[in-house]
Structure formats: C-alpha cells, structure tokens
N, C-alpha and C positions, 0 to 999 in steps of 0.2 A: 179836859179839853175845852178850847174855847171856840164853840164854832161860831158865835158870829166874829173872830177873827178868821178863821178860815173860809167861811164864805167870801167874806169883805176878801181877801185875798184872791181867793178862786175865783169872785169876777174880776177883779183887774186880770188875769193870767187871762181867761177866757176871754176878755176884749182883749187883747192880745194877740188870740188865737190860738195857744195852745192846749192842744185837741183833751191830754189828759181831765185837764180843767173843766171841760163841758162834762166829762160823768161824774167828778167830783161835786156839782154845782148841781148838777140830776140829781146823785145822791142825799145832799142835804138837804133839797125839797121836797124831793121824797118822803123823808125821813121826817122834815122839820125840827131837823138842829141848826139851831143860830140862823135862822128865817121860818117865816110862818108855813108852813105846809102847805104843797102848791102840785098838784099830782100835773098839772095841764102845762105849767110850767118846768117840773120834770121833766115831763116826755120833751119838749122842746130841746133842753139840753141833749138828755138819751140820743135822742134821733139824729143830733146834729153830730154827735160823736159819731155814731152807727156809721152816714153817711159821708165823714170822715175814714172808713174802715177800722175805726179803735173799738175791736173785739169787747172787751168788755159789757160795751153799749148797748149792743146787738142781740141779746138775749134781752136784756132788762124793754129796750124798745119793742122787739116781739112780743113780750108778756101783756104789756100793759096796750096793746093791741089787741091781742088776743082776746083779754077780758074785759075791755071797752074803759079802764083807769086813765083820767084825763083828755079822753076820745074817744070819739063813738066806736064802738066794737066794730073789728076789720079783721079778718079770720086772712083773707088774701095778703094784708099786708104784714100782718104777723109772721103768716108764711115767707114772706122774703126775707123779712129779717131773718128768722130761723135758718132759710137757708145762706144768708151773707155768712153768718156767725158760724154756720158748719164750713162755708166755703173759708174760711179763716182760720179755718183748724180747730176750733170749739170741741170739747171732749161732751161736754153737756147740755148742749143743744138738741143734739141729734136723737137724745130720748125723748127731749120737749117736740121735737116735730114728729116722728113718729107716733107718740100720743095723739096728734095733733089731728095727722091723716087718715090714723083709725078711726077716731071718734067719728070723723068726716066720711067714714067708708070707703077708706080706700087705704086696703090694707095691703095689698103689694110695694106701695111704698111705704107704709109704716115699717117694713118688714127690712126694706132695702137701708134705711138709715138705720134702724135700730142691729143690724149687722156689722154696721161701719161704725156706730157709736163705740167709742172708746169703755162711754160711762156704763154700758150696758154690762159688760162682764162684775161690774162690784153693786147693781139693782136687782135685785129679788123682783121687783115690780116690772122693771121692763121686761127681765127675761119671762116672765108670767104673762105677759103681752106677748109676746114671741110665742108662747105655747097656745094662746088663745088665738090666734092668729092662724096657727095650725091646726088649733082644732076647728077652726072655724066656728066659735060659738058665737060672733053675729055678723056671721057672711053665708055666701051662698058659694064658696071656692068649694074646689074636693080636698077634703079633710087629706092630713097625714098625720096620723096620730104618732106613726111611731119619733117624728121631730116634735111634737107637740109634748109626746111623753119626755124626750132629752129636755127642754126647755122646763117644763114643769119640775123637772126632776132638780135643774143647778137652780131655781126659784127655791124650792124646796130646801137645800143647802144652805141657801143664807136667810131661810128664817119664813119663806112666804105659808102661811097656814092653810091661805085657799089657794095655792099651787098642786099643795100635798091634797088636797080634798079632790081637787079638778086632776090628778094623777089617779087619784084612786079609781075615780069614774069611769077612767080609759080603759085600768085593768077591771073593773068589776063588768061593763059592758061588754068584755070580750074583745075592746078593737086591736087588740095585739093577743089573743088567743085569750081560752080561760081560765086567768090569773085571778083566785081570789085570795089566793095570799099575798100576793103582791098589792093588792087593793086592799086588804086587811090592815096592812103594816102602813100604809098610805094614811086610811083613812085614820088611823091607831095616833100617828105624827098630829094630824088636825083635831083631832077628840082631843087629845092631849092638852092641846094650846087653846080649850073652847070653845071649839068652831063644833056649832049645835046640831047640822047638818051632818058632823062625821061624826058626831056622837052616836045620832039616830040610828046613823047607816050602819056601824061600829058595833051596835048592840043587835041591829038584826042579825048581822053575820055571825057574832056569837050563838044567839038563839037558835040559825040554822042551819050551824055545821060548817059553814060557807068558807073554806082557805084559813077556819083555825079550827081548833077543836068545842066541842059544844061545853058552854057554860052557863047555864041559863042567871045567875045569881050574877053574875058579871054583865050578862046582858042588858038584866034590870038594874043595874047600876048605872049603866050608860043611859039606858031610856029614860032616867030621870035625874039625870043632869040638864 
C-alpha cells in the first residue's frame, strides 16, 4: 500500500470537503502511514468528521478525549461524543460509555446503555459489569443479586473467570439461599482457568464438606496451586 499516495489523495478529497476523507486522513495520523505521526492533528480530523455526523469518527474522537491523546483529558467531552455515536446507531459505543459512567459512579446509566448496547450480548466483560452493577460492588444501590447472578452467569458462558468467581460468592454467601454447590461448581469454572482466589476458596470447600463431598488430598491440591 502506498500511503503517502493515499494521504497526498485524502487531503485534496478533504479540502474538498468530503466528510469520509477527514477519518481517512485521522487515520493515517494516527497511525503514521505515509505522514509523520501527529495524534493533535488526528483528533482535528476525527472531530471534524464526528461533527459532520460520519459515525465512524465518533467513537475514535471520544477515546482520544477520554484518555487525554492529542488533548487535554475531557471526560465531558468524550461523553458527547459517545453519546452522538450511540445516537447514530453505534453498536459499540454504548459499552465504551457505560464503562465510562460507572467508573464515574453513576451506574444507573451505566446500566441503561449497556442494556441498549447491541455489543453487550457477545462481551463477557460488559455483561460482568452488568452483574457488578447489580451486585453493587462499588455503589451504595440495594443489591439484587438474583440479576447480578443472571449477568454473572451469560459472563460466565463466554469465558469471564472472575464472573464465575463473583457468581460463586453470591451462592456461597447465601444471597439467593444456601447454595454451596452451586458456589462449588462456580468457583470449580474459575480454579480451573487460574483464578487464585477460587482455587483457595475451592480447596476450603473441599476440606469442609461445603456443596461437595469432603476430600482433603484434593483440597490440598488446590491450596497449592
């Protein structure tokens, strides 16, 4: 590919005016193909796209907002873009700003795009937000575990290890009655895949009876993993 013919191309288009052209011309500043690397002059295209309405733009302008790339950090302004870009139909936006709003503490809206987000049914990770959300593990809402245990649960299905960990805890605590086998086989998923915490927990439950049958030689297998 020759990008400094395509840049050299993409600004005549872009003095021109068309709109594709400003993220094409972001892009390769971005990137620095066929021009020198220019993150401040990215974001100038991005943005100009963005506020053109050319979706594409609109996430990348968010980001590099968000995390201060070419611009002083602006968490507000990012927010707009994130939400143009969902107001545009974005399928992947809507998980970037719901992270966005938790982080920020304010997980009723976290809660309300990552619902509408398209991209959330095929993330392990958002839906895992969605269950931390309902467990309330950094808010002060009233918990509802038994949506926290569904979310944890389809987390869990496409692979999240501390989905299964944070599922087990629900059932091991009792918040939906007392399930230690259900928190056994939970925490059984996460020992599995590593996760050090559901080893530990894994090998008490062995040692005391807890939702499996007692095995002490298994137990100590886990404790020293």
């Amino acid at each position: 590919v020759d990008y400094k013919m395509a840049y050299s191309l993409a600004k005549t288009a872009a003095d021109n005016n068309f709109i594709p052209a400003f993220d094409l011309l972001a892009q390769l500043l971005y990137r620095g193909l066929g021009v020198e690397q220019n993150f401040e002059r990215s974001l100038y295209w991005f943005k100009k796209a963005a506020d053109n309405d050319y979706l594409p733009s609109c996430g990348a302008t968010a980001f590099m907002f968000r995390v201060g790339l070419g611009v002083k950090k602006d968490i507000n302004t990012a927010i707009k873009y994130y939400l143009k870009a969902v107001e545009l139909g974005s399928k992947d936006c809507g998980g970037a700003l719901s992270t966005l709003y938790y982080n920020l503490g304010l997980p009723d809206k976290a809660m309300a795009y990552l619902e509408q987000s398209e991209n959330t049914k095929d993330s392990p990770s958002l839906y895992k937000l969605m269950g931390d959300i309902c467990y309330c593990r950094d808010s002060i809402r009233e918990p509802d575990y038994e949506r926290a245990a569904e979310y944890y649960h389809k987390a869990s299905q496409l692979g999240s290890t501390t989905a299964d960990y944070l599922l087990g805890d629900i059932y091991y605590y009792g918040y939906l009655g007392n399930e230690f086998s259900s928190a056994a086989e939970a925490y059984e998923r996460a020992a599995q895949n590593g996760y050090a915490p559901a080893q530990y927990t894994l090998g008490y439950l062995l040692q005391n009876e807890l939702g499996v049958a007692c095995d002490i030689e298994k137990a100590q297998y886990w404790f020293e993993k």
